[in-house]
C-alpha positions in Angstrom: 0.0 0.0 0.0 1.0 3.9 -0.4 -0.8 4.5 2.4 -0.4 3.0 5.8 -3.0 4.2 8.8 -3.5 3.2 12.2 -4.7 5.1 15.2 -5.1 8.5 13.7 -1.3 8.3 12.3 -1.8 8.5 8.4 1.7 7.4 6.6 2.4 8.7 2.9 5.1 6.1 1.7 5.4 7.7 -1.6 5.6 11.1 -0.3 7.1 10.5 3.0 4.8 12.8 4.5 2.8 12.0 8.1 -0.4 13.6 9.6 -1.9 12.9 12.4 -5.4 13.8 13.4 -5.8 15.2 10.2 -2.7 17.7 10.9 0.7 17.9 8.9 4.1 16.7 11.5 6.5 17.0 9.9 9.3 14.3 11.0 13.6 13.5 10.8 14.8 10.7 8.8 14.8 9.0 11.7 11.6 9.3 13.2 10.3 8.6 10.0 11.9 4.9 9.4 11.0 4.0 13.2 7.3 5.0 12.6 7.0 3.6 9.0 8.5 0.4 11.2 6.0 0.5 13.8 3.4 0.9 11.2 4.7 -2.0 9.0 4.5 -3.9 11.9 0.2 -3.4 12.1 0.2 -3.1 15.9 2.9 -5.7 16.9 6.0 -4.7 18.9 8.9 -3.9 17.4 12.2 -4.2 19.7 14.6 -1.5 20.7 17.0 -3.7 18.8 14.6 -4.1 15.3 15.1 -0.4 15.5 18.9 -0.1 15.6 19.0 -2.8 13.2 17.0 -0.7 10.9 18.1 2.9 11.3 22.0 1.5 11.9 22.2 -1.8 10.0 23.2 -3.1 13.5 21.9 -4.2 16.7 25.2 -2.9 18.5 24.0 0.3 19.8 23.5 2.7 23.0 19.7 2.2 24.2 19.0 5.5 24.9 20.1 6.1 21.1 16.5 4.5 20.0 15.2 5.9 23.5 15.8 9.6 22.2 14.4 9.1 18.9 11.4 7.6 20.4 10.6 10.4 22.7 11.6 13.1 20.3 8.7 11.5 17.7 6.6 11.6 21.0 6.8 14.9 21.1 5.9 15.6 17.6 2.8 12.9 17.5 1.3 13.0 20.9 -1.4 15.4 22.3 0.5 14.9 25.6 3.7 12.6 25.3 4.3 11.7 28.7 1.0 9.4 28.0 1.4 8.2 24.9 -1.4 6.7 22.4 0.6 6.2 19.0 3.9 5.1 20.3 3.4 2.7 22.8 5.6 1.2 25.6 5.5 -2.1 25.8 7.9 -3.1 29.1 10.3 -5.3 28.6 9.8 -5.9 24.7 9.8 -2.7 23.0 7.2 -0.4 21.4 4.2 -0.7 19.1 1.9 1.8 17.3 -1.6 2.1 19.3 -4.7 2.5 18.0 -4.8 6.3 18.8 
């Protein structure tokens, strides 16, 4: 699909452009490829380590690394990111994309 959507997150693959709500975010390499993986994903979690194997080609990395780009697309996607509904938490495992 061009189009991937889940949970109020609406992801243009071709154009590589996100809204959410119905509002324009406008979003780092980075954050982009962790949420198009999240998306991908339709709900399951993806690991800490799935992410630096995907943003770094390896899963040798410093956890806060995919830590800082997770809360820096927080900030960007959630109406209050210190309780998120896109980017979930899940403890122990890793993160998946809510249902908004």
């Amino acid at each position: 699909p061009q189009t991937i959507e889940r949970g109020g997150v609406r992801i243009d693959l071709m154009r590589q452009r996100v809204r959410v709500d119905g509002a324009d975010v406008r979003l780092t390499p980075a954050e982009m490829r962790i949420l198009m993986l999240l998306a991908d994903r339709g709900g399951g979690v993806v690991s800490r380590q799935e992410i630096a194997r995907d943003l770094w080609g390896s899963e040798t990395y410093d956890p806060r690394t995919a830590y800082v780009h997770i809360s820096n697309l927080r900030r960007k996607i959630e109406i209050d990111p210190s309780r998120p509904r896109h980017v979930v938490t899940v403890p122990g495992l890793g993160y998946r994309l809510g249902e908004g």
